[in-house]
C-alpha positions as semicolon CSV with decimal commas, in nm:
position;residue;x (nm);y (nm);z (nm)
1;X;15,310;12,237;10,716
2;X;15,425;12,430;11,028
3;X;15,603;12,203;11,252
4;X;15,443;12,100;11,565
5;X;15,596;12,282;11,912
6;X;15,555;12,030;12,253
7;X;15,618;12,139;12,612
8;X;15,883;11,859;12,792
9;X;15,972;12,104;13,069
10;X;15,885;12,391;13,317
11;X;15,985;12,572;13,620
12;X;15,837;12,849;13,853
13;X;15,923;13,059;14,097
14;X;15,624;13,229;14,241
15;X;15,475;13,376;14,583
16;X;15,305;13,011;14,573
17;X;15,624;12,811;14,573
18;X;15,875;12,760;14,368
19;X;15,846;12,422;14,227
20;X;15,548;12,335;13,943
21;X;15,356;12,121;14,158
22;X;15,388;12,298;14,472
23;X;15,270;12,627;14,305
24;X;14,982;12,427;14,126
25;X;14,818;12,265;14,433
26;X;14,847;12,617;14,623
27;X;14,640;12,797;14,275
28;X;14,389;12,476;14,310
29;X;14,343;12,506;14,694
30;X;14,288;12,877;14,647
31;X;14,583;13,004;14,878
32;X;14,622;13,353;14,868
33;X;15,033;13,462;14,867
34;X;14,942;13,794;14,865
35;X;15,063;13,953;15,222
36;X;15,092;14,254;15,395
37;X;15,517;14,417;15,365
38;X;15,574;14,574;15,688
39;X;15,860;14,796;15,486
40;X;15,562;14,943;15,325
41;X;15,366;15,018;15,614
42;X;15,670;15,106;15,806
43;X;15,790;15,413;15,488
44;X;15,422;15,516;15,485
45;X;15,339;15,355;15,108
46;X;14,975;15,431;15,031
47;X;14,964;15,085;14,906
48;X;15,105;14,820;15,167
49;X;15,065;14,482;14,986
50;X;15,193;14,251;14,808
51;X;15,311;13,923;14,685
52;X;15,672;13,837;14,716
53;X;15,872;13,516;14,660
54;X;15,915;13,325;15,010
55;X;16,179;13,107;15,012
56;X;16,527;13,106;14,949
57;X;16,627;12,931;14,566
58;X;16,880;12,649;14,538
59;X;17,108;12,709;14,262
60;X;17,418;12,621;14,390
61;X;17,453;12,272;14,183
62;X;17,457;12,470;13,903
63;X;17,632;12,836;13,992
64;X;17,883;12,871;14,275
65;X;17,817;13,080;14,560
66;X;18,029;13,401;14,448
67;X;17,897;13,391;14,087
68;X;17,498;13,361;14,212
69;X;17,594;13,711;14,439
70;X;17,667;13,865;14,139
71;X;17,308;13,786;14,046
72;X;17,014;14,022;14,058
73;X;16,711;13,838;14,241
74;X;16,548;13,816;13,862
75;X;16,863;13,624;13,689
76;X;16,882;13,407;13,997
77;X;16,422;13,341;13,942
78;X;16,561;13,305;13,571
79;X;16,831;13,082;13,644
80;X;16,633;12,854;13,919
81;X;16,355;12,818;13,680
82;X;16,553;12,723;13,407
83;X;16,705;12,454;13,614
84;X;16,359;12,283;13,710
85;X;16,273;12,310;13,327
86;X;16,529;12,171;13,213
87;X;16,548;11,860;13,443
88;X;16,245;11,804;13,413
89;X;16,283;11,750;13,033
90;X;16,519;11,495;13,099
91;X;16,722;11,666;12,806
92;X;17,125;11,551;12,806
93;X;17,271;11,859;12,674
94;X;17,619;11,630;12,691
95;X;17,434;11,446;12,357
96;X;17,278;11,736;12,218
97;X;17,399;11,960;11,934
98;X;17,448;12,292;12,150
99;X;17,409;12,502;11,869
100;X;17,068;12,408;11,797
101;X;16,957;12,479;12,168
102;X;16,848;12,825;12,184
103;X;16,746;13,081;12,468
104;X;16,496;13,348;12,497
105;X;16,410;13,510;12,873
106;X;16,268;13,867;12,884
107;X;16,237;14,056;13,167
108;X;15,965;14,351;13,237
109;X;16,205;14,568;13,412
110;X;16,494;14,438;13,459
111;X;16,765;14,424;13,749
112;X;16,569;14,752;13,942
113;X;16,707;14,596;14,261
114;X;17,077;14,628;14,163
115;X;17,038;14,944;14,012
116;X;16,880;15,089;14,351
117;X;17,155;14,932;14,560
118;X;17,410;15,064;14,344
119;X;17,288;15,403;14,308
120;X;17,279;15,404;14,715
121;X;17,632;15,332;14,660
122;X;17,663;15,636;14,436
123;X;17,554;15,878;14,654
124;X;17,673;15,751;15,007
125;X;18,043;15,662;14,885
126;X;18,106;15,808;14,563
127;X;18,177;15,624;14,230
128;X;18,443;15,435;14,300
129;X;18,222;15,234;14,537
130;X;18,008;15,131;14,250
131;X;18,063;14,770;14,170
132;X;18,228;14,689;13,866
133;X;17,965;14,406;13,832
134;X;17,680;14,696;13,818
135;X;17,603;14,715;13,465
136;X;17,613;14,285;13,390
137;X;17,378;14,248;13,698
138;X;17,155;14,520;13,600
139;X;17,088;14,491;13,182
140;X;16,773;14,242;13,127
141;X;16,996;13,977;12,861
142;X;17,192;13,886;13,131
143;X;16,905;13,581;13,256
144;X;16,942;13,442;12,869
145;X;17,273;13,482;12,899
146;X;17,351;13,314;13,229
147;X;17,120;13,019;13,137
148;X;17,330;13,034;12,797
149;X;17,631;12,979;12,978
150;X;17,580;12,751;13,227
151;X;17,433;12,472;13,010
152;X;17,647;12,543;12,741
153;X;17,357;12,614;12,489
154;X;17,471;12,792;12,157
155;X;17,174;12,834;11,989
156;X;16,984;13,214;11,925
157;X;16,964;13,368;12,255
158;X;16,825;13,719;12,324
159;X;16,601;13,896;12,550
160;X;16,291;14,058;12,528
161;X;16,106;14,344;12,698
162;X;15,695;14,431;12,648
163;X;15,616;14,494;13,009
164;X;15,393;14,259;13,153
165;X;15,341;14,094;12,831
166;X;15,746;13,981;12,820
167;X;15,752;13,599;12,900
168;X;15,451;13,507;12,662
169;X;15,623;13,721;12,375
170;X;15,955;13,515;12,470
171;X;15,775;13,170;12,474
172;X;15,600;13,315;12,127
173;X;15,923;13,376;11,975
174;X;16,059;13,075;12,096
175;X;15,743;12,841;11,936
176;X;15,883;13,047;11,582
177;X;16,232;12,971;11,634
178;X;16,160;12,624;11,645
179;X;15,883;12,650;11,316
180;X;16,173;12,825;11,153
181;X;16,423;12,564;11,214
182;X;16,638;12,817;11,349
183;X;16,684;12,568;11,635
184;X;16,532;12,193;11,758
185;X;16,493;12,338;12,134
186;X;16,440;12,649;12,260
187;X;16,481;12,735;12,689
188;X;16,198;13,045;12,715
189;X;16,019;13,245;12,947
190;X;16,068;13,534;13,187
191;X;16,182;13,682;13,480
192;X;16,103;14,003;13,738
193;X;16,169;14,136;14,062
194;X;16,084;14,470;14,105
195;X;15,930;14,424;14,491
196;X;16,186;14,796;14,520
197;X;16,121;15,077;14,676
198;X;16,137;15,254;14,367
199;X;15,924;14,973;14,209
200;X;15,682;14,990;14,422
201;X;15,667;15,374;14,461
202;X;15,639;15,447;14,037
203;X;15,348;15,165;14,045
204;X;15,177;15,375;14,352
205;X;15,236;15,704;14,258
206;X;15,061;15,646;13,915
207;X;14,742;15,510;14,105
208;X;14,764;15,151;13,949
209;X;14,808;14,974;14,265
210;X;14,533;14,852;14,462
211;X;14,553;15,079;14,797
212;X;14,342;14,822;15,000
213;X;14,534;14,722;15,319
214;X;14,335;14,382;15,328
215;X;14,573;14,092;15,180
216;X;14,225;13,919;15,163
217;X;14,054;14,142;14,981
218;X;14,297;14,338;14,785
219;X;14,326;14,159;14,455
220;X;13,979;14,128;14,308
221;X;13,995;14,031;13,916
222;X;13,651;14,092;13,764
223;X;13,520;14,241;14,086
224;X;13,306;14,519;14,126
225;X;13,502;14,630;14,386
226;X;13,862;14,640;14,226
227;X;14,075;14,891;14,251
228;X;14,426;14,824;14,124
229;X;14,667;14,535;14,114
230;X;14,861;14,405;14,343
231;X;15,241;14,380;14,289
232;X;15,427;14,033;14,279
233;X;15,761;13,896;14,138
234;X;15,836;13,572;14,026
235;X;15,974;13,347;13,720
236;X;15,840;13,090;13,468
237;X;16,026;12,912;13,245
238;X;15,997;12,628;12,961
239;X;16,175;12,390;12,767
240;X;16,006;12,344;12,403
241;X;16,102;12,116;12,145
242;X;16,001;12,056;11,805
243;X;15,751;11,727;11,819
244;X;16,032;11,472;11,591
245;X;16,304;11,580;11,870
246;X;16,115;11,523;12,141
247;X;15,965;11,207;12,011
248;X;16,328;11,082;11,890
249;X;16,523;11,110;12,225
250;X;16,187;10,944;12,395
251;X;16,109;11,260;12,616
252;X;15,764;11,297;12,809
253;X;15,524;11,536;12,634
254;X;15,370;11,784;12,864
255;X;15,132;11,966;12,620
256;X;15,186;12,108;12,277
257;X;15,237;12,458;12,228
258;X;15,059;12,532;11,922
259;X;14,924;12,876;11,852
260;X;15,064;13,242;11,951
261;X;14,946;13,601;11,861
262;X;15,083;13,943;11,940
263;X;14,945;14,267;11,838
264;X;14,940;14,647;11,956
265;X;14,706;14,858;12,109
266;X;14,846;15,193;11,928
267;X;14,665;15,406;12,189
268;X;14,826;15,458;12,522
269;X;15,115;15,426;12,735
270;X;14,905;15,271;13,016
271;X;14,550;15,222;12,929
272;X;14,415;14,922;12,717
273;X;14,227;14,994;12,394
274;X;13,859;15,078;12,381
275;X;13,686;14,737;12,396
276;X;14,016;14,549;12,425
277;X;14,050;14,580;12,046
278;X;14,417;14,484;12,040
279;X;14,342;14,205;12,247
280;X;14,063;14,057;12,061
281;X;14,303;14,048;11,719
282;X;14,594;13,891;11,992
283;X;14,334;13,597;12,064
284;X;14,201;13,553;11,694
285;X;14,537;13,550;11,556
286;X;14,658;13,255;11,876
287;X;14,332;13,029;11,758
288;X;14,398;13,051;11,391
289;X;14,748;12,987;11,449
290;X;14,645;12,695;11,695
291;X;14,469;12,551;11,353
292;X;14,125;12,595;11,603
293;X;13,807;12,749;11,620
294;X;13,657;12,996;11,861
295;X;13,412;12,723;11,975
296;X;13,750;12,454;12,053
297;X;13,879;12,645;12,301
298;X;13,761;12,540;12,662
299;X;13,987;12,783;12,905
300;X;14,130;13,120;12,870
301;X;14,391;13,212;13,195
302;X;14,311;13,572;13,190
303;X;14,533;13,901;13,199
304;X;14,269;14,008;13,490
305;X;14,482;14,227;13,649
306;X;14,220;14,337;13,928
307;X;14,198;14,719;13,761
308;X;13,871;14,852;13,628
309;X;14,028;14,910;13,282
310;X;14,170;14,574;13,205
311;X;13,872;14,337;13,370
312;X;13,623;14,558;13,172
313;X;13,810;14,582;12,829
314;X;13,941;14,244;12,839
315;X;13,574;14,063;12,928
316;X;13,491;14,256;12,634
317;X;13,750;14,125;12,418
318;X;13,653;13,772;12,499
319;X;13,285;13,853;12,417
320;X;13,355;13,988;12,119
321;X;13,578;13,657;12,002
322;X;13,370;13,389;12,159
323;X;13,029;13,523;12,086
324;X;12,782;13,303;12,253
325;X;13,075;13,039;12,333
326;X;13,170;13,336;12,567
327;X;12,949;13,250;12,864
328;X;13,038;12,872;12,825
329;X;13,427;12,922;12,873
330;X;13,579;12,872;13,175
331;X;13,792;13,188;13,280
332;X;14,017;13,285;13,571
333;X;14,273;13,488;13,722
334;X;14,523;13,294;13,874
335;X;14,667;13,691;13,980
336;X;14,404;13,656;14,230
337;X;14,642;13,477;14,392
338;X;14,994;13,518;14,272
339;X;14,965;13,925;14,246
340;X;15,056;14,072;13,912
341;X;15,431;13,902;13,843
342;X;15,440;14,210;13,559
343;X;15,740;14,047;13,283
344;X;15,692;13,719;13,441
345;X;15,299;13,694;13,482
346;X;15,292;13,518;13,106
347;X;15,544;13,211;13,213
348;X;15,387;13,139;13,513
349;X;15,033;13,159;13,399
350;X;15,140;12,902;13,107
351;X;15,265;12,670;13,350
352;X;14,902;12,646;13,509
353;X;14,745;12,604;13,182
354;X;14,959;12,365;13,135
355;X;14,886;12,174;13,460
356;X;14,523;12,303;13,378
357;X;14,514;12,098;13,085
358;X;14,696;11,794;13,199
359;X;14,433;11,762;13,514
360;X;14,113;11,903;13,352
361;X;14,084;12,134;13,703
362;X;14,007;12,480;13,674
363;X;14,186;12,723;13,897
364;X;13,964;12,915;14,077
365;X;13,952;13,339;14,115
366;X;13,959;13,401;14,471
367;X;13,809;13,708;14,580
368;X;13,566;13,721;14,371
369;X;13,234;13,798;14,584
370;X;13,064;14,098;14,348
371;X;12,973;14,045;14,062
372;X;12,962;14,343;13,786
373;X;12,750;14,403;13,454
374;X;13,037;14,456;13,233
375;X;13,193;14,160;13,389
376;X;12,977;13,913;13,379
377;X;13,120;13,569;13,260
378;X;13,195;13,242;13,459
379;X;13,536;13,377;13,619
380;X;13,544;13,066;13,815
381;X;13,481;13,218;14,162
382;X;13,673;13,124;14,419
383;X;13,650;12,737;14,434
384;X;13,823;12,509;14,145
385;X;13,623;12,281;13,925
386;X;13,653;12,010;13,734
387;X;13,577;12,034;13,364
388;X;13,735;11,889;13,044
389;X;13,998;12,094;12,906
390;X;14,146;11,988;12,532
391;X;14,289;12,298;12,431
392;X;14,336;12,682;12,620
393;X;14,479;13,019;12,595
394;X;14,696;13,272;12,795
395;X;14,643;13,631;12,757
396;X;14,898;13,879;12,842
397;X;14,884;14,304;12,806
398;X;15,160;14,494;12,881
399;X;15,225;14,901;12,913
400;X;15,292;15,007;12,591
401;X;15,005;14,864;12,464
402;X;15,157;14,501;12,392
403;X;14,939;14,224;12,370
404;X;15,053;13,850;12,373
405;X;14,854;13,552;12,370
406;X;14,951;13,177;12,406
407;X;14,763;12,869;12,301
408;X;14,845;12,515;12,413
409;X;14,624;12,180;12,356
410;X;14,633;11,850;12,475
411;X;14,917;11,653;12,294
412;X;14,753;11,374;12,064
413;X;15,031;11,176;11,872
């Protein structure tokens, strides 16, 4: 029998807030973070939007202030994250076998922000202006390894990297290396930051970004009138245990993480799969491995990007799993709110499944006003609901043609 995989801990940081219940109440109110950047408007971007992290991230209990400056903004998300996850669990790594504590946080692009400051440095002062921290800030391991070394934890640690798909392969890896017994705990999720001006402009210039000036309006998942994504940064991270750990130090169970599916599209750099093919074998696989049927699942957090080719494909996808169980899902796309968090999107979207099955409230899509015939399932328009949810998935697609998918249900002893 596989061993069963429980949630005791998570952390966010989001353009919603940056604590789990904070960032939940915003998704369930139906608060927009998406805002216009005046250094977009000001450089003359075609697209001027976006959703950025407010508010300034206390880490200093845990790194001092000359070590977090040698941080890039997606090791410090990683790193503050981590932190709420892992108090949250109430784990005492001081009584814990480190070596069977394991990390996994992935990152979508990486430390782009360093990179662009340091090549600045380049080419205004030379090389010998470059900082000899530029490579450790920059390389996408260093949030596992940071979070490695400042609890102490000794167990497998790598990163990841399948675009926007990164945290959910991270957390799927994670759920394995515990079913393995390669470790009793695993610290997982994701990380990105990539709110750069060469971020921004390589998103633009390839026409994925939505180039709607209206916060409001811009982000429209499953709209008729989409037209791109809207770019965001964030974290999510969790701490998962094997069920007899979690039960044997007494720790609260959040939800059980119990299926997980990855696949690949095999056709293009960008573009998903004709009828979200890859994605429909992602979702099977996540159910079966779940130990559920089609018909068990009551929630699916979407991808729903808010571009023509993912809303279409992926409503597709879910037709084609669900059948007639399809149009009695409940489905949103918390993006609506939280922009498109690209390596981070699939940690962050867990955590409000998570709080989606602990409260049985739907999170609503905002912005969606116009309906469209190949969209056309209950997408939760913008206002929450109540409804009973036992068990859900989270899809994530990345560039590349990655596809990750994440089941949790409600934990039953």
């Amino acid at each position: 029998m596989k061993k069963r995989v429980v949630i005791t801990g998570m952390g966010v940081v989001s353009p919603l807030g940056n604590e789990v219940e904070t960032f939940w109440n915003n998704l369930v109110s139906g608060t927009n973070g998406i805002t216009t950047q005046d250094w977009l408007v000001e450089e003359g971007y075609n697209a001027t939007v976006a959703a950025a992290v407010k508010d300034d991230l206390d880490i200093a209990d845990v790194v001092d202030f000359k070590e977090s400056r040698r941080m890039d903004p997606f090791t410090r998300y990683s790193v503050h994250s981590a932190k709420a996850a892992l108090n949250q669990s109430g784990l005492n790594i001081k009584e814990e076998d480190p070596t069977r504590i394991g990390v996994i946080i992935g990152s979508g692009v990486g430390g782009l922000f360093t990179f662009e400051e340091q090549h600045n440095m380049l080419i205004k002062s030379g090389h010998r202006r470059v900082s000899p921290f530029f490579i450790p800030m920059m390389i996408p391991d260093i949030a596992a390894g940071f979070v490695s070394i400042i609890w102490g934890l000794k167990g497998p640690n790598f990163s990841i990297n399948s675009a926007c798909a990164t945290a959910a392969h991270a957390i799927g890896l994670g759920l394995r290396s515990i079913r393995y017994g390669d470790a009793d705990v695993m610290v997982c999720g994701g990380a990105d930051a990539a709110l750069t001006p060469m971020g921004f402009a390589g998103f633009a210039n390839m026409k994925a970004l939505s180039f709607n000036p209206d916060p409001e309006t811009a982000c429209r998942p499953f709209d008729k009138g989409r037209d791109g994504f809207v770019m965001g940064e964030g974290g999510g991270v969790f701490v998962m245990e094997s069920l007899e750990h979690a039960q044997n130090r007494g720790a609260t169970i959040l939800a059980e993480l119990s299926g997980f599916g990855m696949t690949a599209d095999a056709y293009h750099i960008t573009s998903p799969a004709p009828e979200g093919e890859g994605a429909q074998r992602a979702m099977k696989m996540a159910i079966d491995d779940a130990g559920l049927l089609p018909e068990d699942i009551d929630y699916i957090n979407a991808h729903g990007t808010s571009t023509h080719a993912n809303d279409k494909n992926e409503s597709y996808a879910i037709k084609s799993v669900f059948g007639d169980h399809a149009h009695k899902l409940a489905i949103s796309s918390t993006k609506s709110m939280t922009g498109h968090l690209l390596g981070a999107s699939g940690g962050v979207e867990l955590a409000a499944l998570v709080k989606t099955v602990q409260t049985n409230t739907i999170a609503p899509t905002i912005h969606h006003e116009n309906p469209c015939d190949e969209c056309n399932l209950n997408y939760t328009p913008n206002v929450a609901v109540q409804r009973e949810v036992k068990a859900a998935i989270s899809n994530s697609f990345g560039f590349g043609g990655h596809n990750a998918v994440l089941a949790i249900r409600e934990f039953i002893d």
